[in-house]
C-alpha positions as CSV (number, residue, x, y, z in Angstrom):
1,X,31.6,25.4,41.7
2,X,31.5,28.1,44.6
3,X,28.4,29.6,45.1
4,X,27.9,33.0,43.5
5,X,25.4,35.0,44.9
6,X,23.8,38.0,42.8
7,X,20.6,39.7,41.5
8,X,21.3,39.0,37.8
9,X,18.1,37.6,35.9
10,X,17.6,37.4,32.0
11,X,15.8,40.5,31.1
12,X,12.7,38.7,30.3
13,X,12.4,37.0,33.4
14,X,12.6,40.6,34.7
15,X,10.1,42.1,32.6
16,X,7.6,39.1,32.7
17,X,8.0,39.1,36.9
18,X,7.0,43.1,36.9
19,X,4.3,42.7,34.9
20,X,2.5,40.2,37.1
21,X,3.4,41.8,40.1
22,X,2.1,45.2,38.2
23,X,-1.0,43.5,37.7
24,X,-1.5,42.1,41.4
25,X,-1.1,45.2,42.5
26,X,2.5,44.0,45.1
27,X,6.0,45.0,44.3
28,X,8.5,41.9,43.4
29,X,12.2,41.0,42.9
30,X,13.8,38.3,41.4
31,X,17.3,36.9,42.2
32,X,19.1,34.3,40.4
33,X,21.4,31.9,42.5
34,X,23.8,29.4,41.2
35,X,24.5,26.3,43.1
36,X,22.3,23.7,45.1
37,X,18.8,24.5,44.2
38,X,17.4,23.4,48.4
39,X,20.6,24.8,50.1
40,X,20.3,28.0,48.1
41,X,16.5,28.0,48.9
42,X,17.4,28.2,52.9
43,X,20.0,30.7,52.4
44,X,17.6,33.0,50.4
45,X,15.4,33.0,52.9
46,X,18.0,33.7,55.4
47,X,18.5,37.0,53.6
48,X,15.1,37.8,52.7
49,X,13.2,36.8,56.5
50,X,10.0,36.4,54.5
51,X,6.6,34.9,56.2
52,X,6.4,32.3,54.0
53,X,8.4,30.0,51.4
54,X,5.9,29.2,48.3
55,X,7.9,26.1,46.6
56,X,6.7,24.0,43.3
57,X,7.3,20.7,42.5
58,X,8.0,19.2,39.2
59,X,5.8,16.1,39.6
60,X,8.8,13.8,39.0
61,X,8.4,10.0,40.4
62,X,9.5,6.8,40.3
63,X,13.7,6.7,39.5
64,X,13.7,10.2,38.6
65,X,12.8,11.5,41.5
66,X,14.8,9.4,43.4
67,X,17.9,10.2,41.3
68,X,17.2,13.8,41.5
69,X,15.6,14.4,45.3
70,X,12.6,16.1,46.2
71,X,13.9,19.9,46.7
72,X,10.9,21.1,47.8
73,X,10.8,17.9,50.6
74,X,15.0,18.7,51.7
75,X,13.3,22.4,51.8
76,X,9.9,21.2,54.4
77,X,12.3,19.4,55.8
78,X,15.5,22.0,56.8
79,X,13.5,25.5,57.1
80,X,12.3,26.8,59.9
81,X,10.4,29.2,58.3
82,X,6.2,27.8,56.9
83,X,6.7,26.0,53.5
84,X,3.6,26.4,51.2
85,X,4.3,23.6,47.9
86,X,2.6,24.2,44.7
87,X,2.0,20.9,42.5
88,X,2.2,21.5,39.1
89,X,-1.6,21.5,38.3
90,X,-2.6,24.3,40.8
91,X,-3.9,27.5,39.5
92,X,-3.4,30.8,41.2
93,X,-6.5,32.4,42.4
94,X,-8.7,34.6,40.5
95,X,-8.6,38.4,40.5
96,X,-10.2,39.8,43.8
97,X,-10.4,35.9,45.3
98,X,-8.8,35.2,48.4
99,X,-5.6,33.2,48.2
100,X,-7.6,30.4,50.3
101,X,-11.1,30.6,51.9
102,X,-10.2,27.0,53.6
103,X,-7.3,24.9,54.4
104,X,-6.8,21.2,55.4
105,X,-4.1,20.8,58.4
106,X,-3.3,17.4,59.3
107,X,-2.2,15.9,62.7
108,X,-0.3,13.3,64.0
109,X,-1.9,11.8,67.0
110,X,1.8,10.3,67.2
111,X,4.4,13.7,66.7
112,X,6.1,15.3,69.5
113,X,6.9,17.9,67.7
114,X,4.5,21.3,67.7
115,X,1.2,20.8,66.3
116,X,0.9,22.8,62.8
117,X,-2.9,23.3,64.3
118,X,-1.6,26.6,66.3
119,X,0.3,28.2,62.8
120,X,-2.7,27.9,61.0
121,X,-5.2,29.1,63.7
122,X,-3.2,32.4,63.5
123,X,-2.8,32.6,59.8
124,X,-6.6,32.1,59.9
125,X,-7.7,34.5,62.8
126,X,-9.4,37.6,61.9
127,X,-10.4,35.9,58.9
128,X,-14.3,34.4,57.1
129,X,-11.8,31.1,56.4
130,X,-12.3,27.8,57.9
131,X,-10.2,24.9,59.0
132,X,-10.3,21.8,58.4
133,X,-8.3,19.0,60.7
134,X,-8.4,15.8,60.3
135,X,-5.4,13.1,61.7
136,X,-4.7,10.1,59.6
137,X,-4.8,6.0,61.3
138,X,-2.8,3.5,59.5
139,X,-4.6,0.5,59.8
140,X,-2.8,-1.9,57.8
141,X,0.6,-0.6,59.4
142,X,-1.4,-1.2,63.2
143,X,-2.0,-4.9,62.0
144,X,1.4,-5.5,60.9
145,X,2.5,-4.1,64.5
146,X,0.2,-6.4,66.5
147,X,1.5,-9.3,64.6
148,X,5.1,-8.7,65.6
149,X,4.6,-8.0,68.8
150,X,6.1,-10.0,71.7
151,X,3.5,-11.8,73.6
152,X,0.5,-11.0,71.1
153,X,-1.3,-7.5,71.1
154,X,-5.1,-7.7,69.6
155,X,-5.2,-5.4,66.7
156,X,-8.4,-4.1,67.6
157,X,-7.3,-2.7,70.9
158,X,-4.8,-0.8,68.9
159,X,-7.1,0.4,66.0
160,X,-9.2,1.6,68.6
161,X,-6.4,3.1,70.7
162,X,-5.3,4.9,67.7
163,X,-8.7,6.0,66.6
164,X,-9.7,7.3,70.3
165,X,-6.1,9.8,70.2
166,X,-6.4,10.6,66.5
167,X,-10.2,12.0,67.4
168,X,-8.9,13.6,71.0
169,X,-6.0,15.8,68.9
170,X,-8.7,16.7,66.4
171,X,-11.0,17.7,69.0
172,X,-8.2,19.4,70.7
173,X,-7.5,21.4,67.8
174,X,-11.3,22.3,66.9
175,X,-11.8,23.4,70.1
176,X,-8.7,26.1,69.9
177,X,-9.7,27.0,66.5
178,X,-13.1,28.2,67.5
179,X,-12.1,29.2,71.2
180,X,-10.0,32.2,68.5
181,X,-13.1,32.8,66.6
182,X,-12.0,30.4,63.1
183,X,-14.7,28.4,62.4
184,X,-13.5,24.6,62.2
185,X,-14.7,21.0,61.4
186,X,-12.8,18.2,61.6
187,X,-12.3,14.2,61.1
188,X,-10.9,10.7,61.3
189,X,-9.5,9.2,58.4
190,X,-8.7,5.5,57.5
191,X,-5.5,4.7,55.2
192,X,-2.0,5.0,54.4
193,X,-1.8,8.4,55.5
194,X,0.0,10.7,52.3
195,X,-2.7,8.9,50.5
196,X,-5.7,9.4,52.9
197,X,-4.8,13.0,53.8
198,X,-4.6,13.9,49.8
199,X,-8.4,12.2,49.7
């Protein structure tokens, strides 16, 4: 039906909202939206301008998630605005604990797009946190390219091609890290990269 836009919540969500909040020691709000959950999600956030958008996921795979889309991936995806997405298993910090002391940004030798590296510099500036960067290279996916390529390519030309910019966009980013005063560290990693970067 037509979206309907309000701030009416069950009273318990209400009450159980203010009493975290209460006991963080930040003021909260809760809205309740009706239509589709990722296009409602961008619209809130039109309203509310907030720094960041903290999204969970419900740890569906296989045919249910396909069947039912990723909300929180349409959300990465369509908002301009930084998208921090909670698995299921996390666990919110611990009174008086910082809500990260290190973060993991990866980088794609390969994107044209901005670098996340300069986002999380500033989030971490003026900070004791540390970053970590590290760019993924496919190796399996480079040896499937050299075998379809016209005329032959040698597959170790372009692991080590891709292992010589993955290391130079680390470097990169180190080196603007620490030239802001965030201590950083970085690496290489071998694999498919969703799986290698959760490693």
């Amino acid at each position: 039906g037509p979206r309907q836009r309000g701030h009416a919540k069950p009273p318990s969500m209400d009450a159980e909202l203010q009493k975290a909040a209460a006991n963080a020691g930040v003021s909260a709000e809760a809205r309740i939206v009706h239509g589709r959950p990722r296009e409602e999600i961008i619209a809130a956030a039109l309203d509310v301008d907030p720094r960041f958008i903290f999204v969970g996921t419900s740890g569906l795979t296989g045919l249910e998630r396909w069947l039912l889309g990723s909300v929180a991936a349409d959300v990465v995806r369509r908002s301009d605005t930084p998208v921090v997405v909670v698995p299921p298993v996390a666990y919110p910090p611990t009174e008086g604990e910082p809500l990260f002391s290190r973060m993991l940004v990866p980088i794609d030798a390969r994107a044209e797009e901005t670098s996340p590296a300069a986002s999380a510099i500033a989030l971490a500036t003026g900070t004791q946190r540390q970053i970590v960067f590290c760019a993924a290279v496919d190796e399996e996916y480079l040896l499937r390219l050299a075998a379809q390529a016209v005329g032959g390519v040698i597959f170790t030309d372009l692991a080590t091609g891709a292992r010589l910019d993955a290391r130079s966009v680390v470097d990169a980013a180190m080196a603007q890290a620490r030239g802001s005063g965030v201590a950083a560290e970085g690496s290489v990693v071998s694999g498919e990269p969703v799986n290698a970067i959760c490693k």
